[in-house]
C-alpha positions as CSV (number, residue, x, y, z in Angstrom):
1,X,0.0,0.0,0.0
2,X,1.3,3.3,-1.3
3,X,1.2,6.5,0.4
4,X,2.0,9.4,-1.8
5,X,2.6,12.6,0.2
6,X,2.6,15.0,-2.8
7,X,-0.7,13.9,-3.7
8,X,-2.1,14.2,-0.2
9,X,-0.4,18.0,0.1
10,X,-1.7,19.2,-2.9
11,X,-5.2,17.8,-2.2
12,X,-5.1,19.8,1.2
13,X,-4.0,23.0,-0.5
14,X,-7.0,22.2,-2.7
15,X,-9.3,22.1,0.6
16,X,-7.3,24.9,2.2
17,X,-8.3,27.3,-0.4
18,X,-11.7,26.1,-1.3
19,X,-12.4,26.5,3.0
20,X,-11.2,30.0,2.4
21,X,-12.8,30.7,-0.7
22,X,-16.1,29.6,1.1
23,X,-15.4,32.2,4.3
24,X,-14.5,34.7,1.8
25,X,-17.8,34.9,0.1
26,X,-20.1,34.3,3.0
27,X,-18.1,37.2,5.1
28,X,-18.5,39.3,2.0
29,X,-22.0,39.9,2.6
30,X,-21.6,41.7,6.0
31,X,-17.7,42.9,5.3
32,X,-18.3,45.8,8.2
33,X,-19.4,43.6,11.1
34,X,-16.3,41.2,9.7
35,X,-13.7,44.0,10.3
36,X,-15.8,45.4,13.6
37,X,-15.7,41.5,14.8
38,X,-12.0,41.2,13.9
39,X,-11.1,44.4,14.9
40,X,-11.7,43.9,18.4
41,X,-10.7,40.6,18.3
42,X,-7.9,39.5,21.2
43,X,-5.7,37.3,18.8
44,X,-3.5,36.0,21.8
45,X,-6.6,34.1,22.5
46,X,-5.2,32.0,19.9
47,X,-2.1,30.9,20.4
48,X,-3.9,29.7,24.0
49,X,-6.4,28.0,21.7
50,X,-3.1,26.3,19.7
51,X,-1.8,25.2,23.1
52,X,-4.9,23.0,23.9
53,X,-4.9,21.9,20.9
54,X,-1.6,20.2,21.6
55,X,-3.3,19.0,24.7
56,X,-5.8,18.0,22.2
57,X,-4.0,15.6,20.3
58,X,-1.7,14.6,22.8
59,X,-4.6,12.6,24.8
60,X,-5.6,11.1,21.5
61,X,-2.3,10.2,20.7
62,X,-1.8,8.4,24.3
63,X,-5.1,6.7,24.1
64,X,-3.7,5.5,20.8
65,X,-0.7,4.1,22.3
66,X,-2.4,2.4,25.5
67,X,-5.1,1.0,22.5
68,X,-2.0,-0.6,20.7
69,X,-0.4,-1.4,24.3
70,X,-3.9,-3.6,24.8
71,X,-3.3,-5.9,21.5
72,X,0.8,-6.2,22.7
73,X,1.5,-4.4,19.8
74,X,5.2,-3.8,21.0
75,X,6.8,-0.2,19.2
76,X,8.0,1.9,20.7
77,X,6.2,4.0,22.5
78,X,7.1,7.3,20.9
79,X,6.6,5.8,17.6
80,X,3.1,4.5,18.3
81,X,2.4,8.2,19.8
82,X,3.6,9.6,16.1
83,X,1.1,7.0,14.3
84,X,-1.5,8.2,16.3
85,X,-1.2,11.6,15.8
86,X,-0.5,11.4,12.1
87,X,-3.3,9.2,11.7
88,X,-5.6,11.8,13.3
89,X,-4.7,15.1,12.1
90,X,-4.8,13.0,8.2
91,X,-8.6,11.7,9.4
92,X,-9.5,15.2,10.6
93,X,-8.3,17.1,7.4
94,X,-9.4,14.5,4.6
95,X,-11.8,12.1,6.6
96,X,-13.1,9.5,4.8
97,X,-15.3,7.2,7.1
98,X,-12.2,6.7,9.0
99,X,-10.1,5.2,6.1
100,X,-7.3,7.5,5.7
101,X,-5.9,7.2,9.1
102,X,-6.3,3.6,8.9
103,X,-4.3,3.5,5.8
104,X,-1.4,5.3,7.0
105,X,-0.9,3.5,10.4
106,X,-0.6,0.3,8.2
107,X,1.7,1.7,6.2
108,X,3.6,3.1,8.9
109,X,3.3,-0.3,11.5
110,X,3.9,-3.3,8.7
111,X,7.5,-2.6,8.6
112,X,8.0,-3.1,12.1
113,X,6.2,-6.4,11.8
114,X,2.7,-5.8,13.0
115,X,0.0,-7.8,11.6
116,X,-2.5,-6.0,9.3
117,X,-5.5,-7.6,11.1
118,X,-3.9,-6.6,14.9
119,X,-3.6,-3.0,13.6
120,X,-7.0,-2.7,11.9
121,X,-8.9,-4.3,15.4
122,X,-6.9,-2.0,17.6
123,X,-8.2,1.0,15.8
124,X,-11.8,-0.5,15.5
125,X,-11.4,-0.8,19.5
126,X,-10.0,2.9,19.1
127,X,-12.7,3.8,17.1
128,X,-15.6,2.9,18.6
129,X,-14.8,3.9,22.3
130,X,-14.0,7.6,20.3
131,X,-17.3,7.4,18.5
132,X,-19.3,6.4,21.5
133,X,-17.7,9.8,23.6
134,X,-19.0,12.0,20.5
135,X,-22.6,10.1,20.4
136,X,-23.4,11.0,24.2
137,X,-22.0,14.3,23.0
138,X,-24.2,14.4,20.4
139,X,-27.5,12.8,22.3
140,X,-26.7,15.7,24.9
141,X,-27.0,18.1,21.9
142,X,-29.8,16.8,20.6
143,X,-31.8,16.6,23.7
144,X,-31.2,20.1,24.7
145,X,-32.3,21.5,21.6
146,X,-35.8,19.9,22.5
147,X,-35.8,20.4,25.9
148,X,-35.0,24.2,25.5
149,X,-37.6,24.5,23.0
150,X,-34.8,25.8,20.5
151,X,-36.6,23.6,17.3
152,X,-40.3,22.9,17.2
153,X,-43.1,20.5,15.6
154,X,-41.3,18.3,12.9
155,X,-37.7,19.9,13.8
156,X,-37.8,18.6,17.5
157,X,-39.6,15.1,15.9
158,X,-36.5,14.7,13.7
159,X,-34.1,15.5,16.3
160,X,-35.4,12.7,18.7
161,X,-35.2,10.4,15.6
162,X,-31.8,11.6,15.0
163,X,-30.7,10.9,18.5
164,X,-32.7,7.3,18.3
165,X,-30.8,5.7,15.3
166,X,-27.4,7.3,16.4
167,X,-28.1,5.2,19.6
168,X,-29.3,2.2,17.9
169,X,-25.9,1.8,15.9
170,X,-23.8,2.4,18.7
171,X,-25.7,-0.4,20.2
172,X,-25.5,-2.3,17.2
173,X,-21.9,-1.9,17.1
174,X,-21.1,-2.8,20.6
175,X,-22.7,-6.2,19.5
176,X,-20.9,-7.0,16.6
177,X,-17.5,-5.9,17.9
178,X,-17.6,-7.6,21.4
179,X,-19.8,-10.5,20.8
180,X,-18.1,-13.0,19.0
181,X,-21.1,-15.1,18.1
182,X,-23.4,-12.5,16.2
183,X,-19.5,-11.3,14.5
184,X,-19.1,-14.6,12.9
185,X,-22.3,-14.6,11.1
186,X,-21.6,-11.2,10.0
187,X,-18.9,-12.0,8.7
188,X,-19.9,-15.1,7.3
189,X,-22.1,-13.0,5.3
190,X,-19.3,-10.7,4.0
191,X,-17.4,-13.2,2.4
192,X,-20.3,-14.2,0.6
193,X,-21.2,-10.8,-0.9
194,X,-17.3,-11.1,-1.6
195,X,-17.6,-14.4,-3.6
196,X,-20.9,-13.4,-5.5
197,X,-19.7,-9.7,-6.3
198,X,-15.3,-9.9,-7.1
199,X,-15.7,-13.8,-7.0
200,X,-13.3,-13.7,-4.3
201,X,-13.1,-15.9,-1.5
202,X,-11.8,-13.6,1.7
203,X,-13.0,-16.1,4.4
204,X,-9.0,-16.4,5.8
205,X,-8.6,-12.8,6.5
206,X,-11.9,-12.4,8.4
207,X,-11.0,-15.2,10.5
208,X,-8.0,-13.5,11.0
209,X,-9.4,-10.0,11.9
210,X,-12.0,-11.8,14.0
211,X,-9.5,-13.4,15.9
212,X,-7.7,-10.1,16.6
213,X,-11.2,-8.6,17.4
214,X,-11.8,-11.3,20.3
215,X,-7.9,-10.9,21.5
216,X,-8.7,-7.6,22.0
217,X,-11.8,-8.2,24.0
218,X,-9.9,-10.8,26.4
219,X,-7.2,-8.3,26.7
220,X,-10.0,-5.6,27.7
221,X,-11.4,-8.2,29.9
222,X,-8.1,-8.7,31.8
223,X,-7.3,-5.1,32.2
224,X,-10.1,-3.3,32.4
225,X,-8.2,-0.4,34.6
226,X,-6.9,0.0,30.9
227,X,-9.8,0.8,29.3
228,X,-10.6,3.2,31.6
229,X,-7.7,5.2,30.7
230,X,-8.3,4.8,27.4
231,X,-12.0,6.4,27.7
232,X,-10.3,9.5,30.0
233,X,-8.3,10.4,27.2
234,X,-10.3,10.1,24.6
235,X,-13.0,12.4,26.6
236,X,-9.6,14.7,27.1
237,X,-9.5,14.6,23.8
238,X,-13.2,15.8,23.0
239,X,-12.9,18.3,26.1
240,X,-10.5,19.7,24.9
241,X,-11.7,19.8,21.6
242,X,-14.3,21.8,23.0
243,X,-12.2,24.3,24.9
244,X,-10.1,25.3,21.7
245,X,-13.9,26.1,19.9
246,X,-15.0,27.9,23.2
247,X,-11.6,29.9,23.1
248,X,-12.2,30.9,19.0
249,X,-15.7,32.5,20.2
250,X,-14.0,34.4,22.9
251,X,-11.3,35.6,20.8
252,X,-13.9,37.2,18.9
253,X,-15.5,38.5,22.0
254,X,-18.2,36.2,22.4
255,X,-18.8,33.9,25.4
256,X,-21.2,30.9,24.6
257,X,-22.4,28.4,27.4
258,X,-21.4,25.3,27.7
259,X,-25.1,23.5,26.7
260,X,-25.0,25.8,23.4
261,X,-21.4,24.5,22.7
262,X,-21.4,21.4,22.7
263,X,-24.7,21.2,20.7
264,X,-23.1,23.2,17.9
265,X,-20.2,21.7,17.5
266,X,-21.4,18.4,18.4
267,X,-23.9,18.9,15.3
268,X,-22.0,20.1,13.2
269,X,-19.0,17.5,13.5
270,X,-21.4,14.5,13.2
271,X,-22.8,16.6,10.0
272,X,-19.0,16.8,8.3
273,X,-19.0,13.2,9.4
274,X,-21.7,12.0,7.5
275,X,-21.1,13.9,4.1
276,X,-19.7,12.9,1.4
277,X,-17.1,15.9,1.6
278,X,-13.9,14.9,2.4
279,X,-13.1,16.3,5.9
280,X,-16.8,17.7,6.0
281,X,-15.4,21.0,4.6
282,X,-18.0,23.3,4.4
283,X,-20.7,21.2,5.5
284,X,-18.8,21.1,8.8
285,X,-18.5,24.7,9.2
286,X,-22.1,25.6,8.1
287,X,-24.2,23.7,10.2
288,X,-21.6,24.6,12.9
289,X,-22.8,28.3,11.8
290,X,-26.0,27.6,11.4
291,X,-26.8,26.0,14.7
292,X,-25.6,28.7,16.6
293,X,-27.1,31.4,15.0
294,X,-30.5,29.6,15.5
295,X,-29.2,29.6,19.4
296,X,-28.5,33.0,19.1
297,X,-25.2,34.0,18.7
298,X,-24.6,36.3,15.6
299,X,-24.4,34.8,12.3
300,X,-20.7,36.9,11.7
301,X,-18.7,36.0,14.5
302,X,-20.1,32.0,14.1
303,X,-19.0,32.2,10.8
304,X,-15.4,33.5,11.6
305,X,-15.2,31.1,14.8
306,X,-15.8,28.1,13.2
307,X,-13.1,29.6,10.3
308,X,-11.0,29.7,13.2
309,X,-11.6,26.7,14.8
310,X,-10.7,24.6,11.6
311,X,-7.8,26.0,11.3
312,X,-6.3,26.1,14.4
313,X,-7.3,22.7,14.9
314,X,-7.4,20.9,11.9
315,X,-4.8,22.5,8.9
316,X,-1.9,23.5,11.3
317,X,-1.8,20.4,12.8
318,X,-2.1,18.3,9.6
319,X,0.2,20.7,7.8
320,X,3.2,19.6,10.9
321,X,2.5,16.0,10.3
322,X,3.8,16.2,7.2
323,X,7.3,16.6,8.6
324,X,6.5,14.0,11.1
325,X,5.1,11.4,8.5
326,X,8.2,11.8,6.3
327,X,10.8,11.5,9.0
328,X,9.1,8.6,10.7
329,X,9.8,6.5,7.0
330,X,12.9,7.7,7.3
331,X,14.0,6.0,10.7
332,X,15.3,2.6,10.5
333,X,12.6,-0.3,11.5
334,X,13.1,-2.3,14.6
């Protein structure tokens, strides 16, 4: 499996400038509340908002090294802690369902003689325990935009559906990931759909994956102190996520309460999530907009937040793990 970094740079110049282009022509319409917002914006408020995103990434990249630690996946520390935070800032900036990331910690793990299907369950485990963090996020969301009587009717309707099937596949997926006897079948059934459609039978690596799936469960069963270190920092992770967004408000001069936060950006990341955008850009940052101007913070200083917010959290970061991601091909494998 090739990686090929030129490609993936000039695709996120692509995004960069499209993100911008976007801003550009929204804050066009309203160009003197832009430069009254920006002009009396407190722009050290954002290098503190860089520093928690370090914070940010660094309790991801920890939880991705005590993930790996669960399924004895024995690099070195440090390099795991790279993976993981290459992985993530590629996931955040081009997500594709996940895929991206996953690609490049294969990539980056084969050489030191980790099994494909032990790196592909650790970061389902990974994946899932991140997921479920941003689904009671998102349930708190969507239950406080019914509760305070923000949407109405058919609005309120759909966001109690909404919060109903994002609970029924996280249900679904605890099943299938930790019960090894509704897996099977499942993947029984995969293989088949395999044969019938690329007439291609892929029965051995399922077993295989499976496998690494229920080591991972015993593992979680023997240590479970470990797995509750692993859910703190991911929920350090979403916190302080959180923070940095709540810090690009005030840095515009607008404080926003903690309910109204997190159902905002809650919203609007499971939005980016689910379109077909790579990295949700634009979809991302106008429902993140949109939401909180229907809470009622101006429509201006949303727009420019969430401008903010992507960049301090998503580009710089990506655009440093380029450095990393070379260098770490570089060093000689264990």
């Amino acid at each position: 499996m090739n990686v090929d970094m030129q490609s993936r740079r000039k695709v996120s110049i692509i995004i960069i400038v499209v993100v911008f282009l976007i801003g550009a022509a929204v804050i066009a319409f309203d160009w003197q509340e832009v430069r009254r917002v920006m002009g009396a914006a407190n722009w050290f408020l954002v290098i503190v908002a860089l520093m928690f995103t370090v914070i940010s990434y660094f309790s991801f990249g920890s939880a991705y090294v005590a993930t790996n630690r669960l399924f004895q996946i024995n690099v070195s520390r440090w390099k795991l802690f790279e993976v993981g935070y290459i992985s993530i800032a590629l996931d955040n900036i081009l997500a594709l369902s996940g895929a991206a990331g996953l690609s490049i910690r294969i990539v980056l793990l084969r050489p030191y003689g980790v099994k494909t299907s032990r790196i592909i369950a650790a970061s389902i485990y990974q994946s899932y325990f991140n997921a479920l963090v941003l689904l009671v996020l998102l349930l708190v969301g969507l239950l406080y935009l019914v509760i305070s009587g923000t949407v109405h009717g058919g609005a309120s309707t759909g966001a109690l559906f909404s919060a109903g099937i994002m609970a029924f596949f996280i249900i679904l997926a605890s099943i299938s990931i930790f019960v090894r006897k509704i897996r099977s079948p499942i993947l029984g059934a995969l293989n088949r759909i395999s044969k019938f459609v690329a007439h291609k039978d892929i029965m051995f690596s399922l077993s295989t994956f499976n496998n690494s799936l229920s080591f991972g469960w015993r593992a979680i069963r023997n240590r479970p102190s470990a797995i509750l270190t692993i859910l703190g920092l991911i929920v350090g992770y979403w916190g302080f996520m959180l923070v940095v967004m709540w810090l690009c408000f005030y840095a515009f001069g607008q404080t926003i309460k903690p309910d109204i936060l997190i159902t905002g950006f809650t919203i609007g990341i499971t939005a980016g999530n689910l379109s077909m955008v790579p990295g949700g850009f634009g979809v991302q940052e106008a429902s993140m907009a949109g939401i909180y101007a229907l809470m009622g913070i101006p429509l201006t200083t949303a727009i420019l937040s969430v401008i903010l917010f992507r960049v301090c959290y998503d580009i710089i970061p990506y655009i440093v793990s380029w450095s990393l991601y070379q260098n770490l091909l570089r060093q000689p494998k264990q």
